[in-house]
N, C-alpha and C positions, 0 to 999 in steps of 0.2 A: 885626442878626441875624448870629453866627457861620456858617463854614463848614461844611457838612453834614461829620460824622465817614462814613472811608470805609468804616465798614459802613452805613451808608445810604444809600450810592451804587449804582445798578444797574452791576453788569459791562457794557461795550460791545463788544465786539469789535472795532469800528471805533473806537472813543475811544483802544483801545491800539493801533490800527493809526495811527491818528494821533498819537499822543505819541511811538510807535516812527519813525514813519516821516525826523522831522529827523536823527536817530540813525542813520540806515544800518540801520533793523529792531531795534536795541538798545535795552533799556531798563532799570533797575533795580529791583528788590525793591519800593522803597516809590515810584518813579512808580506803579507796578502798584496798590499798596497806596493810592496816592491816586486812581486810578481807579475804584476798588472791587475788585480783585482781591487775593485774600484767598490765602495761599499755600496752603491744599487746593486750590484754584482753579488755583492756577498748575500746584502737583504734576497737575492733571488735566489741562490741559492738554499739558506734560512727557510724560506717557502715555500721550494720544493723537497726539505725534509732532507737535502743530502749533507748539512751542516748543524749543529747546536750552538748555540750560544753559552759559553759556561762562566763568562763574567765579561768584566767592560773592557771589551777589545778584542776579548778570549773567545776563539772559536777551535771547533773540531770537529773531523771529518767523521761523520753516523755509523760509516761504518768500519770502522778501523779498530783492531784489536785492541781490548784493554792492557794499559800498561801495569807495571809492577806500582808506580809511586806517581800515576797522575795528579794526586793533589797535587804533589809537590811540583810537579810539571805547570800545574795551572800559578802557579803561584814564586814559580821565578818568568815563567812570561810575564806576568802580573809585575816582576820586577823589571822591564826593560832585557831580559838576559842578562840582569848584570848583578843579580845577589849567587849569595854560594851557599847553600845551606851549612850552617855551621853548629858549634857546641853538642847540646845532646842531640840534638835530630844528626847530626854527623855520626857519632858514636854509636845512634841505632843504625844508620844508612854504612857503617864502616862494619857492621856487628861484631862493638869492641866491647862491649858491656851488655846488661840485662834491663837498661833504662829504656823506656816507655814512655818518651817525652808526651807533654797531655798539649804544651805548645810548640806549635814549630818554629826554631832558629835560625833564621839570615842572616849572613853578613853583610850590608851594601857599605859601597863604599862613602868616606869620609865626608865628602861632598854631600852626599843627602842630607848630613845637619841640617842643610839651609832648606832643604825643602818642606813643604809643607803636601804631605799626603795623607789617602786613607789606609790606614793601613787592614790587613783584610782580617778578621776574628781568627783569633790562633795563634797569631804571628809576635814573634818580639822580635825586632831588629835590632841588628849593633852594627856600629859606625865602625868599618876599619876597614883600610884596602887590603885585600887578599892580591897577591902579586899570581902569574899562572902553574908555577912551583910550588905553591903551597897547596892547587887544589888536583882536585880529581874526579873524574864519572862516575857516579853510580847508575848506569841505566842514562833517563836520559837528562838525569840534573848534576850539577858542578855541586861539590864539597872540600870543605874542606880538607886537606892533608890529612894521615892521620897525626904525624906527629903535631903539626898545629891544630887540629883539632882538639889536643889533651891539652895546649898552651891555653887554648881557648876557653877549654872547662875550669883551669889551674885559676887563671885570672876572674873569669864569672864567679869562684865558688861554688861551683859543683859538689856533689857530696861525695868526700875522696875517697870512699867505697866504689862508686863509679870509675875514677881518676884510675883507682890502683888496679883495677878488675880492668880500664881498658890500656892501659902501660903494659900489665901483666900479659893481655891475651895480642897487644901489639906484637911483643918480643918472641913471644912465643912462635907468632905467624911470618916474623922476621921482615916487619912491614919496618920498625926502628932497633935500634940497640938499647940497651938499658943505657948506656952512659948518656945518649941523644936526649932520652926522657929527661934522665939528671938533669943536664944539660939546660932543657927546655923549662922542666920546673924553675930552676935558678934564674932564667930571664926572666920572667914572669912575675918569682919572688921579686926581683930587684925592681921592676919597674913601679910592682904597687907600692914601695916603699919610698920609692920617689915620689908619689903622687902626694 
């Protein structure tokens, strides 16, 4: 027996309080739509003040506690679920370094080359799939590893003050070993040199 289609789902309120509530209150268009909330639904809800609108698709519950990194909440829903925050916004979200990215970093996968989006003010994306081993929770967004997150900075050119300040306070936190970093720099190196 297939999945009930979500017009045969009864709307819960609590079902979206719970889908919402991993999300810092946030949730998207078609979580809703897989719920059973049907967008008249939603616009009615919209109207009686118990939901915001925070971008196209992006909703949240009015009254549900602020989280630690909503942007960044609003902006992998904004991904499908399917980017990781990577590079320096990692390295801030790991607090492996003193960097203060002024842009935020995603990783989506390889596959989006071909597409053509908007992408939202702030954002720089990079094409690479992240396998579920390399990433990890901060709160309620995926990032990357730390240790591939310093692969990551390695390869972008990061300023290796960054690099050695978050290798340095990795090992120290016993999140990798210095040899892994070695390691990991050395792939890194080798691949740009192929290119």
């Amino acid at each position: 027996m297939g999945r009930p289609s979500p017009s045969s789902i009864v709307p819960s309120w609590d079902a979206l309080y719970e889908l919402a509530a991993p999300q810092d209150g946030y949730f998207s268009a078609a979580q809703a739509r897989d719920a059973g909330y049907s967008l008249p639904l939603l616009q009615y809800y919209l109207g009686r003040r118990r939901l915001l609108r925070v971008g196209r698709g992006i909703f949240r519950l009015v009254h549900f506690p602020a989280g630690e990194h909503e942007d960044l909440v609003v902006l992998w829903l904004w991904s499908g679920r399917e980017g990781v925050f990577s590079h320096e916004t990692a390295l801030a979200l790991h607090e492996l370094s003193d960097v203060m990215p002024a842009t935020r970093h995603m990783s989506v996968p390889a596959r989006w080359t071909r597409r053509r989006v908007k992408v939202p003010e702030g954002v720089e994306l990079h094409f690479a799939d992240v396998v579920a081993e390399q990433t990890r929770w901060v709160g309620a967004v995926a990032v990357t590893a730390p240790l591939r997150t310093i692969e990551d900075c390695v390869a972008a050119h990061v300023s290796p003050e960054w690099i050695e300040q978050a290798a340095r306070q990795g090992v120290e936190r016993g999140l990798f070993s210095s040899a892994a970093v070695n390691k990991a720099r050395g792939r890194r190196a080798a691949k740009a040199r192929a290119r």
